[in-house]
One Martini backbone bead per residue (centre of mass of N, CA, C, O) as a GRO file, in nm:
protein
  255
    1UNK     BB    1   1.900  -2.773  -1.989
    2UNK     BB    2   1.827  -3.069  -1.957
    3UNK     BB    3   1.768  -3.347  -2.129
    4UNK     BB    4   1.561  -3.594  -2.162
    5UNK     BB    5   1.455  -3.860  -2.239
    6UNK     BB    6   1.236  -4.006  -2.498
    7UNK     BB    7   0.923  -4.043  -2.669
    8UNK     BB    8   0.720  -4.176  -2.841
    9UNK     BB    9   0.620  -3.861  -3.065
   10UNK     BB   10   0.920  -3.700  -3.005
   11UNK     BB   11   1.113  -3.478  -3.037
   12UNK     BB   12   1.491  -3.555  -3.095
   13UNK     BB   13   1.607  -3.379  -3.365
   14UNK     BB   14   1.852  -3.202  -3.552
   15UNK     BB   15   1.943  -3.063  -3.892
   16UNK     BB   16   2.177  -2.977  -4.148
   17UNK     BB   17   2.169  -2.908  -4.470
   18UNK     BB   18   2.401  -2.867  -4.737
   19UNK     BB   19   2.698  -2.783  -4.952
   20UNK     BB   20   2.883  -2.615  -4.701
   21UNK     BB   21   2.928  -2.754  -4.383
   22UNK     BB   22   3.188  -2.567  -4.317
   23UNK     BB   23   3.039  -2.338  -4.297
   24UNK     BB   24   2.825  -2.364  -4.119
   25UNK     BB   25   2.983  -2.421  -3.906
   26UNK     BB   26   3.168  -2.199  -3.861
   27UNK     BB   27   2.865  -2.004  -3.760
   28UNK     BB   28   2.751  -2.177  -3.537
   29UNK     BB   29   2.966  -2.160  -3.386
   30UNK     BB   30   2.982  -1.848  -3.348
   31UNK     BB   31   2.701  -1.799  -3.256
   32UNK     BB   32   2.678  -2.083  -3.007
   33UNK     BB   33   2.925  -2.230  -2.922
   34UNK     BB   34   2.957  -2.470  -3.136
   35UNK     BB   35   3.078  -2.806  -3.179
   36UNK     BB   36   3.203  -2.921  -3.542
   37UNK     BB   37   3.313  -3.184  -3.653
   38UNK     BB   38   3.414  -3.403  -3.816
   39UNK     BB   39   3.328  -3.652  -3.972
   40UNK     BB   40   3.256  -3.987  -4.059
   41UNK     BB   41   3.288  -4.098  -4.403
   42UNK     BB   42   3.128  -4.352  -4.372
   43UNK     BB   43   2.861  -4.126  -4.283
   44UNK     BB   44   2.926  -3.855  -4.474
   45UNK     BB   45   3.044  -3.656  -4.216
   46UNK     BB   46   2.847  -3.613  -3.998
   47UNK     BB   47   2.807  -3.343  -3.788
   48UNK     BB   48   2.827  -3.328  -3.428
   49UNK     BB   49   2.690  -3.111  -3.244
   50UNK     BB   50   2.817  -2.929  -2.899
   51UNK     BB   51   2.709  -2.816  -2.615
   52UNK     BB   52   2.900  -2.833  -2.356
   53UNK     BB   53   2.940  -3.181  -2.489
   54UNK     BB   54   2.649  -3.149  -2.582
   55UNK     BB   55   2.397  -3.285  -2.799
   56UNK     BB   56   2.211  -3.043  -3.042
   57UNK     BB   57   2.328  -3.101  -3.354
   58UNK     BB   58   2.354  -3.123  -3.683
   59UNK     BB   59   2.558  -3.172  -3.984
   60UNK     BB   60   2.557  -3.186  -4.338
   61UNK     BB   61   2.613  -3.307  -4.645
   62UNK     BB   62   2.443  -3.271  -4.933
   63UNK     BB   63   2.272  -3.555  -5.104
   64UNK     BB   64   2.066  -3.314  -5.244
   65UNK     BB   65   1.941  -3.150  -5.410
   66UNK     BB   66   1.869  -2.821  -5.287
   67UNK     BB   67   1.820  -2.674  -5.034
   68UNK     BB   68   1.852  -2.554  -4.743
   69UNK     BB   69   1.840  -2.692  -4.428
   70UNK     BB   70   1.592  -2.775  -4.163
   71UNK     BB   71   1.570  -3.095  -3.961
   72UNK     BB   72   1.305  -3.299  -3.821
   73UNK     BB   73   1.313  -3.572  -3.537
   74UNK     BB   74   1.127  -3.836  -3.438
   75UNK     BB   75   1.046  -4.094  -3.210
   76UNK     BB   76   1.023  -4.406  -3.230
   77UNK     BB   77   0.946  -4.781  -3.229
   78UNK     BB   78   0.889  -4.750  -3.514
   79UNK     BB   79   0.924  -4.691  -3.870
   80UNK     BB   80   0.776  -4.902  -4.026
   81UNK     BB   81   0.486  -4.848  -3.842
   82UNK     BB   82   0.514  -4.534  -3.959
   83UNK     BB   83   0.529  -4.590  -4.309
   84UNK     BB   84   0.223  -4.704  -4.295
   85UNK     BB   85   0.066  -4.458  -4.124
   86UNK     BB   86   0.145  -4.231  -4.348
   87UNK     BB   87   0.006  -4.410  -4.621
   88UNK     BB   88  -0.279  -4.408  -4.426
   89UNK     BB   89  -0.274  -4.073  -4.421
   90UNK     BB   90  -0.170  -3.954  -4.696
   91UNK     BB   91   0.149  -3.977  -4.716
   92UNK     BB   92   0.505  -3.995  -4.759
   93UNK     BB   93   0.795  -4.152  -4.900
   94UNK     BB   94   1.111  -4.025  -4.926
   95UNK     BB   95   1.292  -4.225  -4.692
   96UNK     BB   96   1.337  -4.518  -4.616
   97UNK     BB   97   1.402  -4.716  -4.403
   98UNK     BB   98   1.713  -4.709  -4.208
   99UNK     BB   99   2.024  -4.802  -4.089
  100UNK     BB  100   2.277  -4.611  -3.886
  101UNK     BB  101   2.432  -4.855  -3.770
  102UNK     BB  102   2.431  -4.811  -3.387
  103UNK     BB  103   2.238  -4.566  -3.372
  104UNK     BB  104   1.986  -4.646  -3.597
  105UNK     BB  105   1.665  -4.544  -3.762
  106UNK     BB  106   1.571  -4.392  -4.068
  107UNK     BB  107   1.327  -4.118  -4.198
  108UNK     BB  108   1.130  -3.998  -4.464
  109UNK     BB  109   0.867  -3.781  -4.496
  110UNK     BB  110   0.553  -3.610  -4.645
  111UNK     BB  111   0.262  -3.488  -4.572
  112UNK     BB  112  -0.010  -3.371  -4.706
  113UNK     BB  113   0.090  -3.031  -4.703
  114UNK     BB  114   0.455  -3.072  -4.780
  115UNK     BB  115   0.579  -3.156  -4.520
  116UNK     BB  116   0.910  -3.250  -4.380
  117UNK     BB  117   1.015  -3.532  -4.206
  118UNK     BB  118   1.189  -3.720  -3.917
  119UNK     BB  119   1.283  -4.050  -3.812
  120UNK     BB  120   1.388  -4.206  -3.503
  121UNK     BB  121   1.524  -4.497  -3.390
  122UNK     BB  122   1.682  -4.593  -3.133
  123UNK     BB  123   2.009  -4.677  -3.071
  124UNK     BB  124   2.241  -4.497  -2.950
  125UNK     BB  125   2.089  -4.260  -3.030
  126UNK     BB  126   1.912  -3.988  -2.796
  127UNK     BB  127   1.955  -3.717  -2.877
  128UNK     BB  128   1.936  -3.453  -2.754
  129UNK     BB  129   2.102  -3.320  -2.429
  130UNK     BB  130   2.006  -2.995  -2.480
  131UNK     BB  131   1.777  -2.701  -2.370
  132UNK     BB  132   1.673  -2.395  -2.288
  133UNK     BB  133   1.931  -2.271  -2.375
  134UNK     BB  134   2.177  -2.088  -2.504
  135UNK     BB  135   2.172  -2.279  -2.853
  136UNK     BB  136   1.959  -2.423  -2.789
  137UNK     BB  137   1.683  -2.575  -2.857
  138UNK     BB  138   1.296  -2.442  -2.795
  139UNK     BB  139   1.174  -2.513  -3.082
  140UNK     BB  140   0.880  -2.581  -3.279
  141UNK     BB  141   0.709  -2.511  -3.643
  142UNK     BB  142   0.448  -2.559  -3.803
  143UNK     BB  143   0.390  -2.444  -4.185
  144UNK     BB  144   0.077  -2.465  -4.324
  145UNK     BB  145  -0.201  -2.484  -4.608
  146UNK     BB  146  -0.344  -2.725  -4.367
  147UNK     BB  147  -0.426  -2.750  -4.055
  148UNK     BB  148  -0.658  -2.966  -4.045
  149UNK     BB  149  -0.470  -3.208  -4.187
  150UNK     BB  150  -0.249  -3.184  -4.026
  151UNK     BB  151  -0.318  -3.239  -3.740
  152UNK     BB  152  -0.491  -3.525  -3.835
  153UNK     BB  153  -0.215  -3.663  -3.914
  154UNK     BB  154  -0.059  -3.669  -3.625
  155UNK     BB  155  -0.275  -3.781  -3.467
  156UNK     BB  156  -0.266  -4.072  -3.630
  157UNK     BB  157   0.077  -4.080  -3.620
  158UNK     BB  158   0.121  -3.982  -3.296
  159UNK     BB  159  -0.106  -3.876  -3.082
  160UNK     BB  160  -0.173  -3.565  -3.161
  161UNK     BB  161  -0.283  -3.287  -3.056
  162UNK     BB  162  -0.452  -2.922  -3.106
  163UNK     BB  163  -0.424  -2.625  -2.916
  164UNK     BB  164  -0.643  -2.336  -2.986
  165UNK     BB  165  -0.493  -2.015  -3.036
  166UNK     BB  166  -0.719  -1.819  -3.105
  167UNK     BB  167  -0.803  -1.855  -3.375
  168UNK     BB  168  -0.807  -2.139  -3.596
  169UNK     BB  169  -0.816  -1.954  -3.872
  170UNK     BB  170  -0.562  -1.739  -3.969
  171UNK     BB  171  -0.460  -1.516  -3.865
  172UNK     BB  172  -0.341  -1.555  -3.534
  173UNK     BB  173  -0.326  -1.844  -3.508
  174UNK     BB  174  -0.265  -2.109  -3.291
  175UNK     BB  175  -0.118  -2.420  -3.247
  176UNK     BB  176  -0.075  -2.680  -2.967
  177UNK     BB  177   0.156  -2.935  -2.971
  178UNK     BB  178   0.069  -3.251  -2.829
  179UNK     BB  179   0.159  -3.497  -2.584
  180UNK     BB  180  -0.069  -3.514  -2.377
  181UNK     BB  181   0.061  -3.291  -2.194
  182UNK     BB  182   0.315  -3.263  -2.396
  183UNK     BB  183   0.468  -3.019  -2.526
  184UNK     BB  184   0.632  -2.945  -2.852
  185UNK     BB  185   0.465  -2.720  -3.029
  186UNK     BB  186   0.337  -2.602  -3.327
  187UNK     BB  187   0.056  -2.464  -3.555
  188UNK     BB  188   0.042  -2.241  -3.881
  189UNK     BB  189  -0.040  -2.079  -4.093
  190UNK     BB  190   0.096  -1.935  -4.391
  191UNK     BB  191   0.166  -1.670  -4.403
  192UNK     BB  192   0.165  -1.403  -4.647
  193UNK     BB  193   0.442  -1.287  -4.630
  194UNK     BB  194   0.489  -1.522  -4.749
  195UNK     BB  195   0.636  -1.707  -5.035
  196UNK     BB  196   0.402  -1.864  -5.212
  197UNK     BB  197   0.642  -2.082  -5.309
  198UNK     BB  198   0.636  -2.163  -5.002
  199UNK     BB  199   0.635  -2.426  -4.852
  200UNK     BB  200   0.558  -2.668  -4.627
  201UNK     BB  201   0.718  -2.662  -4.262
  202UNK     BB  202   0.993  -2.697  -4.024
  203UNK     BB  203   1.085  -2.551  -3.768
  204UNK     BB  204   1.347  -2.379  -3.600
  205UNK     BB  205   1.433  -2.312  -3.253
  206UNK     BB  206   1.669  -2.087  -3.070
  207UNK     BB  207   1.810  -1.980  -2.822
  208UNK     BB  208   1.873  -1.691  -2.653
  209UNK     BB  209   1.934  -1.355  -2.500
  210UNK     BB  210   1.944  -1.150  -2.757
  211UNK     BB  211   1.827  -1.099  -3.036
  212UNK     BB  212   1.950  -0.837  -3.168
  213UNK     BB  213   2.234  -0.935  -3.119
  214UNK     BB  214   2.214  -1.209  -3.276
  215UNK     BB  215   2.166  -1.098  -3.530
  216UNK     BB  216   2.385  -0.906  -3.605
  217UNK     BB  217   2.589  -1.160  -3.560
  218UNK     BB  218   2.484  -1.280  -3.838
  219UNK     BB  219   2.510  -1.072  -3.999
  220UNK     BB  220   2.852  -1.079  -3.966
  221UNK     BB  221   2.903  -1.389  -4.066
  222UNK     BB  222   2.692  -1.458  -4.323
  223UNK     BB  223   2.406  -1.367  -4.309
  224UNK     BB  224   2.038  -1.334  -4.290
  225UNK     BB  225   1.765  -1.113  -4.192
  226UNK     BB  226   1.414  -1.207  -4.289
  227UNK     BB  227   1.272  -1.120  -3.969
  228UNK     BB  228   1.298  -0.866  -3.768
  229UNK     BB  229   1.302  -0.820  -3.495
  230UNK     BB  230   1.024  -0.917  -3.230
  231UNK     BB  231   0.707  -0.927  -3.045
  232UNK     BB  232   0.603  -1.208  -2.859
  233UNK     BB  233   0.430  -1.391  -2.632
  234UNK     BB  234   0.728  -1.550  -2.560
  235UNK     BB  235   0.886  -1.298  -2.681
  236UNK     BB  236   1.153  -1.275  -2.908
  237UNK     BB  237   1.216  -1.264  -3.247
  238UNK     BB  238   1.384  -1.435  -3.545
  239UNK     BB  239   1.464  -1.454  -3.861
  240UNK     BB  240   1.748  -1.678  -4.041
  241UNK     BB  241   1.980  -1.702  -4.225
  242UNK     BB  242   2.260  -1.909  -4.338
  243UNK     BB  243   2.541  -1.893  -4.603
  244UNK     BB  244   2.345  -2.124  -4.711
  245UNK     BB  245   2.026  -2.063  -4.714
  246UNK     BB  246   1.929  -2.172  -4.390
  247UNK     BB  247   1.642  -2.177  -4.206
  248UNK     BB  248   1.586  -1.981  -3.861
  249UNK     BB  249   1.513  -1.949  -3.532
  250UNK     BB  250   1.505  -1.693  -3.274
  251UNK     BB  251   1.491  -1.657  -2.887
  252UNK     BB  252   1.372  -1.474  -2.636
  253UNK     BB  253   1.262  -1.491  -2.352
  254UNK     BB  254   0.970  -1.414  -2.114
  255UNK     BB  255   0.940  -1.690  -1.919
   0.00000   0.00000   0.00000
């Protein structure tokens, strides 16, 4: 499914950073059928992953120690007048607003309960170009240690929505973010099984055909399966690291 071009406060783009980028790549190629050639040097080498020619997600050389990870990029109309609302409703900035050449201009903030997201103001880059299909995004979700800070806080900083499904708090729980009528993604407590020790985050789900064999064909490429496939109300899901230790969720739909 082609995506549409974004507008001020919708997800439009993912990276993944780690320490060894030509792993990643050559992964995520064997797994999703993604073609991630080496980038410009100019650039850090930031590789653009590409699903039958479509711009997909990105691969990064890692620029700073710590885990390997994957990171969402929301759309903005200015970087700068974000990095304002978030440090005026108690978040931090990671990485203060840059330009990318003629790209765009990025910034990396942290949220009040602990969560980094990623803005982009877009330059000649218009983030993905396709979504909702066996390799591309199909799904955003904050798990974060207080849900209600975090509405609060995405609502004030891009008037972000949170229909609530099922209880408010706690197990089973679960919101729906919205900017106007349009789902963005989601938002749940993080759950007991996760460990203690894991920060909130936002997590990348991408679509799948077939989960089990998904999920299979990564554990032979040299990853680990950290949430054995099982059936949810969208579908079917697991959760996977990848062999740099940056962890993603994979979606067969039911829908």
């Amino acid at each position: 499914m082609q995506a549409q071009r974004y507008k001020h406060g919708e997800p439009i783009w993912q990276d993944q950073s780690s320490a060894d980028d030509s792993k990643a790549a050559e992964f995520y190629s064997a797994l999703f059928g993604w073609n991630c050639p080496q980038g410009d040097p100019q650039f850090g080498g930031y590789r653009e992953c590409r699903l039958d020619g479509k711009k997909v997600a990105g691969i990064s050389p890692q620029m700073q120690p710590g885990p390997a990870r994957w990171s969402v990029y929301i759309q903005v109309d200015s970087a700068e007048d974000i990095a304002r609302k978030v440090t005026e409703n108690g978040g931090q900035v990671a990485v203060a607003p840059m330009q990318i050449g003629e790209f765009g201009t990025m910034a990396v903030f942290g949220d009040p309960t602990g969560a980094f997201f990623g803005v982009w103001q877009p330059g000649t880059h218009h983030g993905d170009e396709v979504r909702n299909r066996p390799g591309a995004v199909c799904w955003y979700e904050l798990i974060t240690t207080d849900v209600e800070a975090a509405g609060k806080f995405y609502s004030a900083v891009f008037g972000w929505t949170a229909q609530a499904h099922g209880p408010a708090e706690g197990p089973g729980g679960y919101r729906e973010l919205k900017l106007d009528d349009k789902t963005l993604g989601g938002l749940m407590a993080k759950p007991p099984m996760m460990p203690a020790e894991a920060p909130p985050f936002w997590g990348v789900y991408f679509a799948v055909d077939d989960t089990d064999a998904a999920a299979a064909k990564a554990a032979e490429l040299g990853g680990r399966v950290l949430v054995e496939p099982m059936d949810i109300p969208p579908g079917r899901f697991a959760v996977i690291a990848d062999p740099t230790g940056a962890a993603f969720n994979i979606l067969a739909s039911s829908r």
